[in-house]
N, C-alpha and C positions, 0 to 999 in steps of 0.2 A: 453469607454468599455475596460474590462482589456483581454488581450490575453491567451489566454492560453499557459502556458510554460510547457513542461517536463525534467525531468532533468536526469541526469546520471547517473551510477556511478561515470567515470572518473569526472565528474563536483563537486560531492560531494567531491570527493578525492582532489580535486584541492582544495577547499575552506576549508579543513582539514588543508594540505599542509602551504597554504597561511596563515592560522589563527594563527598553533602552530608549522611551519618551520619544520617539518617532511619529508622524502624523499618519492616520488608520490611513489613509490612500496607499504611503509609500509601505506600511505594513504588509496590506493586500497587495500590492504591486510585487514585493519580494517574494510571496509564498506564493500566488501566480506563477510567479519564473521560477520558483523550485518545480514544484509541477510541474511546468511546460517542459521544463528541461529533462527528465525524469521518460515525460512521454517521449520526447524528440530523442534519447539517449537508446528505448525500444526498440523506436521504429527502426533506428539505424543500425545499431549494436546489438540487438536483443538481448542487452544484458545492461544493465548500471548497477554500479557500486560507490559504494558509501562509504568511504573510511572509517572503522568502529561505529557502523551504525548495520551496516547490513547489504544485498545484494538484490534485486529485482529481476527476475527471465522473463523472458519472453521465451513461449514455448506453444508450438503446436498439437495438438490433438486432435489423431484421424476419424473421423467419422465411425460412428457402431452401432447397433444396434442394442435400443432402450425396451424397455418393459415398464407399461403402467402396471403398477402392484396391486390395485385395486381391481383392476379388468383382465389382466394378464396381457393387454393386448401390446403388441411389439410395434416398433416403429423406429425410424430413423434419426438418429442423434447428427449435425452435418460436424463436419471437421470446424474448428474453432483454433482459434487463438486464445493462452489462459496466461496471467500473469501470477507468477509465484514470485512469494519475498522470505527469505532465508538468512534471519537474523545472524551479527555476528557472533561471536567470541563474547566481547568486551561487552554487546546490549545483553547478552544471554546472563553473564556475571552480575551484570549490572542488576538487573530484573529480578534475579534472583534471589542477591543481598537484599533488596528492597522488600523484596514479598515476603523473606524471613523475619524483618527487621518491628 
């Protein structure tokens, strides 16, 4: 069974650092600005893409009406904003060779 991992930024920045010897500030400076760019690409486009890596929406969902399971008791879910990412083609291939492999 594989674990679940989550990862950082500092961790990202590290493996930046380590791959092409960059000092960890400007490591974290650039995975920062992926990020931010990513957010500010949402807010404006509701949508970014990734060339062979994948797609991010921005998507609305209206308000409904919930149900605690435990109590039955109903109540109001408000409208939200939800972001989905919808791997490519190529990370799909990619991922999959690797998990066979």
């Amino acid at each position: 069974m594989i674990e679940k991992q989550n990862i950082s930024r500092d961790e990202i920045a590290e493996t930046i650092k380590s791959e092409f010897g960059f000092n960890r500030k400007l490591c974290l400076d650039i995975v920062n600005d992926i990020i931010e760019i990513i957010i500010e690409g949402l807010q404006s486009e509701k949508q970014v893409k990734i060339h062979n890596f994948g797609t991010f929406k921005l998507n609305n969902k209206a308000s409904r009406i919930g149900r605690n399971p435990k109590t039955k008791e109903e109540f109001n879910i408000s409208r939200r904003n939800v972001i989905t990412f919808k791997a490519s083609k190529v990370l799909l291939k990619y991922i999959n060779n690797k998990i066979s492999d």
